[in-house]
C-alpha positions, 0 to 999 in steps of 0.5 A: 138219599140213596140206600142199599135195600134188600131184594127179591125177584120170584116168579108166581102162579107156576110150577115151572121157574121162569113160566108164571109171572115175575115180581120185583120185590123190594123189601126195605121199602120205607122211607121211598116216595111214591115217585121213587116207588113209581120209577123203579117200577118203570125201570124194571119194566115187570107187570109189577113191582112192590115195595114192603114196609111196616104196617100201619093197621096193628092187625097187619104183619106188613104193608105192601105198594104195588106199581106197574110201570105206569100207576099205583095198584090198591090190590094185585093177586100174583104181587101178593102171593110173591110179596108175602114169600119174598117177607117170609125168605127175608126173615118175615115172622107173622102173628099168626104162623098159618096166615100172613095178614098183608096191608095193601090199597084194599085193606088187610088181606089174609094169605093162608100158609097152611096148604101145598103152597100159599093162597090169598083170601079173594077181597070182597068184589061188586058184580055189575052187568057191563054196560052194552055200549061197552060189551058190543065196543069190546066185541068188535074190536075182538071180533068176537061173534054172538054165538061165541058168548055166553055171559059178561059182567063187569067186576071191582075188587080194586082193579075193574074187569070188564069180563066176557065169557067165552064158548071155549078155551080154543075162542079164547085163545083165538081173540088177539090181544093187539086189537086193544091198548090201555087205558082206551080199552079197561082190563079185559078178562076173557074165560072159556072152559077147557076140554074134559080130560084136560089138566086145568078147568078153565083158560083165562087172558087179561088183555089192555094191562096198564103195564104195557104188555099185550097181555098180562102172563096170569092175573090173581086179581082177575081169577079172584074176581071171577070166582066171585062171579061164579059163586055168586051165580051158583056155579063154583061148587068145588075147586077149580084150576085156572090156565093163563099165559098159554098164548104167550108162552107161559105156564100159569096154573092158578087154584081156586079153593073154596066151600059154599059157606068159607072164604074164597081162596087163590093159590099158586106156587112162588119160585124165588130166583134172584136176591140181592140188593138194590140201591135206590 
């Protein structure tokens, strides 16, 4: 039966309204099927969308769904910073008020409240080299060079990345990201260390999304997996800042906060520019 339900669209991972990436929020999610959750997702056409409902863990403040248009995500990083806002501006009230314990494919996921803005603790993620059939197939269609590479790993912390490391941000944002469509090519994160003086650490691109697009605009899930790497081979040892969305026009900024001993945390700014209702 359709229904009015509440809703929120935010923008995510940016400081400036309509440059980061946009989520589609439905907050009166129960009671949806997954195919009902599934074809709003394709109708909004948005890297992703979620659907909020009561938690089934008592640990949990809420439970989250995420869908790009074409399948279900069990974790996303910009749908759960937007999803834990658009929760909280529609009168939200956690457990604990300095975190908000988010339900979703992974398991329970911590955002922390207490910072400039809100930041998720990074899921646990397995580190694998990438197989060499898949590194020079990704490499060729690229046109990526050997010179051009320093390191490639492939990462799960749900979604699976397989990750190249470039010599710079300048080859980074070189690669285009037509060469490669999914589900033929997995997701492909590319990194590469930005200049000195510059206002971001690292420039960072997630080529073959699911969603369709040519490129995802800024990916939490990724920058979080890729944190992981860093601390795993010794080099995260203060906090970083990610640029992402550069090559399409956006102006995704994405914090990384961590210690050697405490939780790897991701932040971001969330701008709520639409509520309303929607009926489905």
């Amino acid at each position: 039966m359709t229904k009015s339900r509440r809703f929120i669209q935010c923008d995510v991972f940016t400081s400036v309204p309509t440059k980061g990436n946009a989520l589609a929020v439905v907050v009166d999610g129960d009671n949806l099927s997954s195919d009902q959750m599934q074809s709003f997702a394709q109708w909004t056409n948005l890297a992703e969308s979620t659907f909020l409902m009561k938690p089934t863990s008592d640990l949990a403040d809420y439970k989250v769904r995420i869908f790009t248009p074409a399948r279900e995500m069990p974790f996303a990083g910009h749908p759960t910073l937007g999803s834990c806002i658009a929760w909280l501006d529609t009168g939200g009230i956690p457990k604990n008020k300095e975190i908000v314990r988010q339900e979703c494919g992974v398991g329970i996921v911590d955002i922390d409240l207490t910072g400039e803005f809100p930041a998720f603790v990074a899921p646990p993620t397995e580190i694998k080299p990438m197989k060499e059939n898949e590194k020079l197939r990704i490499m060729d269609r690229l046109d990526i060079d050997d010179d051009r590479l320093l390191a490639t790993a492939e990462l799960n912390n749900g979604p699976i990345w397989q990750v190249l490391e470039l010599d710079s941000s300048e080859s980074v944002l070189a690669v285009d990201s037509s060469l490669v469509k999914w589900p033929e090519f997995k997701a492909i994160g590319l990194i590469g260390k930005r200049e000195s003086g510059s206002d971001s650490d690292f420039e960072v691109r997630m080529l073959a999304p699911s969603s369709g697009m040519s490129e995802d605009p800024i990916t939490g899930s990724l920058n979080a997996a890729i944190a992981c790497w860093f601390r795993e081979s010794g080099r995260l040892n203060r906090p970083l800042l990610i640029s992402q969305g550069t090559k399409i026009g956006r102006l995704g900024r994405v914090a990384v906060s961590t210690a050697e001993t405490e939780p790897i945390f991701i932040g971001g700014e969330v701008h709520i520019l639409v509520r309303g209702e929607v009926r489905i």
